[in-house]
Residue, then its C-alpha position, 0 to 999 in steps of 0.5 A: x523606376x516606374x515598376x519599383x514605385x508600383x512595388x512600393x505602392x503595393x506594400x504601402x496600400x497592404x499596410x493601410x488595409x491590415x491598419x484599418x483592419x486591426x483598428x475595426x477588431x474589437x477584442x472581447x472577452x470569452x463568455x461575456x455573458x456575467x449573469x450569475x448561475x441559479x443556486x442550490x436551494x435545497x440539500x440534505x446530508x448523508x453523514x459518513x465516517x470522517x465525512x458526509x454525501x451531500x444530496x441537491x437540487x440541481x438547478x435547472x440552469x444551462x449554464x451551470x458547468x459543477x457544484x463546489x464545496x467548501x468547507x475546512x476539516x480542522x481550523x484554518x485548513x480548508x478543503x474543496x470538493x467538486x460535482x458536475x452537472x450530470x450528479x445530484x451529490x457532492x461528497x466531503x472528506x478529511x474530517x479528522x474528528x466528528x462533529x458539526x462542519x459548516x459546508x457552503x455549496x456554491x453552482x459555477x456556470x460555464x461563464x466562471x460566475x458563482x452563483x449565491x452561496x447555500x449553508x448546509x451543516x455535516x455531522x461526519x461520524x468518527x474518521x477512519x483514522x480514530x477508528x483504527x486507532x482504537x484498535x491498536x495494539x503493541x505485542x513484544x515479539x522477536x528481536x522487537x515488537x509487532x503492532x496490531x491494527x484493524x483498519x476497517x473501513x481500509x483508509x490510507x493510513x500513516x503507521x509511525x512506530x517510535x521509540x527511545x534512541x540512544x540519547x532518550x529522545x523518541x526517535x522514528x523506528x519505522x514507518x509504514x504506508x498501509x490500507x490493509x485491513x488487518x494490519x500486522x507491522x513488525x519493529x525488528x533489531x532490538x536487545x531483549x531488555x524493556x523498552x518503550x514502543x508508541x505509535x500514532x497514526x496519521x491520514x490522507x489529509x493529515x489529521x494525526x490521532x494521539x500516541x499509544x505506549x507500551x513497554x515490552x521486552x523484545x525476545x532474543x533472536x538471531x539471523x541464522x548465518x547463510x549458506x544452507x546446504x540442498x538436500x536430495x530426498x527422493x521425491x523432492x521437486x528442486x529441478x532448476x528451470x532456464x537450462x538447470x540455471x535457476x537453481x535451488x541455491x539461489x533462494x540463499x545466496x544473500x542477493x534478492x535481485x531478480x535471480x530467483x530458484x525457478x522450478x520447471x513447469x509442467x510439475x504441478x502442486x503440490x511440491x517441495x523441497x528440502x534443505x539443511x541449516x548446518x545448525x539445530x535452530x528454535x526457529x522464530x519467524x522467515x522472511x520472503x522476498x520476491x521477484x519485484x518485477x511486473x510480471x512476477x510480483x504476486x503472479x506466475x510462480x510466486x508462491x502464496x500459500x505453503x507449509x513448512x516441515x522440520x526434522x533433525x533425522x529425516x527418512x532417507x525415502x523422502x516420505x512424510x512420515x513422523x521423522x517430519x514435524x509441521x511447524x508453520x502454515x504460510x499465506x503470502x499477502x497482497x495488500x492491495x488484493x488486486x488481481x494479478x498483474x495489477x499492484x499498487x505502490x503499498x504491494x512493491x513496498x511491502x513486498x521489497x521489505x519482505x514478508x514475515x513469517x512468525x513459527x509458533x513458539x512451541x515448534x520443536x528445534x530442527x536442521x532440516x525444512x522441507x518447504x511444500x508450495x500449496x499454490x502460487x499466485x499465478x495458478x501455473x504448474x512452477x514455483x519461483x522464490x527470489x530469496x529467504x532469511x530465517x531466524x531463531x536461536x542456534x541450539 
């Protein structure tokens, strides 16, 4: 009994202890120091196309943690822009007209506290999304339209193409995501009768720029129905690497998955190889598809620059002699220009969709191509092509 009262004893006392503590613990809030940070007393203005860099003194201050800018880019949206105490600058972005803004510069210390606020005014200059607009332009083209834009300070910009549906109301045709400089988007699908195209740009912080029309007469095309037939010529490259699985027939067997036409390596380039249309066709444009994975998306085999030859009675010896014509001279795209095995959102996407080819409009019609890859994107001595459409009208 006398061990079980000590026991008892023992508890009571830790529970008074941990009381007594608890009541002598005073909690107080972190950085209790509420004095306010020095604040910006001079600032000039570097204005810049849809913004501006804003240059200051900074306050000499141990306690300033950055700088904020405040500011709206159109009525009633605001934005916030951020500098630490290691910069002299704050930049301004998303005005989507020029004008005059009021921009309020504001020192935060490591406490939270606002030091007073400084006015300065920015005179950004005409944004990258009015820039481009200027430039578009709206060309008929086969079985559509093509839209021609020059982005020059290479902003990220919203393309919508638009045009009348079926009741005659303005509907969304296409929309493309794209920084490119020189921008090339094609509208496909349409009969060769006058229709109405516009177009209007929108941009990161979403300023839209006004619609652009043009009424254009698509030209007629067609897809040339698959498959196509290899042809054997002699000096042709078509030797199909992974055991003769990759195989040149691959390129036309209606599925872009990652089953490509893969040359053996150790070749080189140039290379080429030749197949039959099974129809005499006035060619209009060729759509690439490429292997979409990581370590082949604009690198390895991947072709990048290569011409293409038409003949209706090629020479059985496989030379390049007159029986050949040169009919196009293709360069594949990487958007982004990033080197290889770095690829952005924009680079997938436009690589997915496929990438065109027009043919001038004055080629001859043809049956045969021989396809003759320059360089590929990865420098290595093999080619790999996932997959081909081709248009034009069957003669």
């Amino acid at each position: 009994m006398k061990k079980l009262f000590i026991k008892y004893r023992t508890i009571l006392l830790a529970l008074l202890v941990c009381l007594q503590t608890c009541e002598e613990e005073t909690h107080q809030p972190i950085g209790s120091d509420k004095s306010k940070p020095r604040g910006i007393t001079h600032a000039t203005v570097e204005n810049l196309p849809g913004g501006a860099r804003i240059r200051y003194d900074v306050p000499n201050d141990q306690s300033l943690l950055y700088v904020k800018a405040l500011y709206e880019i159109r009525p009633g949206v605001g934005q916030e822009a951020k500098s630490s105490f290691y910069t002299n600058s704050v930049e301004v972005n998303g005005f989507g007209r020029a004008g005059t803004y009021p921009v309020t510069l504001i020192a935060v210390g490591r406490n939270g506290e606002e030091s007073q606020p400084f006015e300065v005014e920015v005179e950004p200059t005409t944004p990258p999304v009015e820039q481009a607009f200027t430039t578009l332009d709206i060309q008929e083209n086969w079985g559509g339209a093509t839209v021609y834009m020059e982005n020059q300070y290479e902003a990220e910009l919203t393309v919508e193409v638009v045009t009348p549906d079926s009741f005659g109301n303005l509907a969304i045709a296409e929309t493309f995501y794209t920084k490119m400089k020189n921008a090339r988007m094609p509208v496909r699908g349409f009969d060769p009768e006058p229709r109405t195209f516009g177009v209007v740009l929108k941009d990161h912080w979403g300023n839209r720029s006004d619609t652009v029309f043009k009424e254009v007469t698509p030209w007629f095309e067609e897809f040339i129905p698959k498959p196509f037939a290899k042809v054997d010529l002699p000096t042709d490259y078509s030797a199909a690497h992974n055991n003769g699985t990759a195989v040149l027939e691959r390129i036309w067997d209606d599925s872009q998955s990652e089953n490509d036409f893969v040359t053996v390596p150790g070749h080189g380039l140039p290379q080429w190889f030749t197949f039959d249309l099974k129809a005499t066709v006035q060619l209009s444009r060729l759509v690439l598809f490429k292997r979409l994975s990581a370590n082949f998306l604009y690198n390895s085999g991947a072709v990048k620059r290569w011409e293409i030859y038409g003949s209706n009675n090629p020479n059985p010896d496989g030379s390049f002699d007159d029986s050949w014509v040169l009919l196009g001279e293709c360069e594949s795209i990487k958007p982004s220009g990033l080197p290889a095995g770095e690829n952005t959102e924009e680079d997938r996407a436009y690589a997915a969709a496929g990438e065109e080819f027009l043919f001038p409009e004055d080629v001859p019609p043809v049956r045969y191509l021989r396809w003759k890859t320059l360089e590929n994107w990865g420098n290595v001595s093999h080619v790999n092509i996932t997959e081909i459409d081709v248009y034009g009208q069957i003669q």
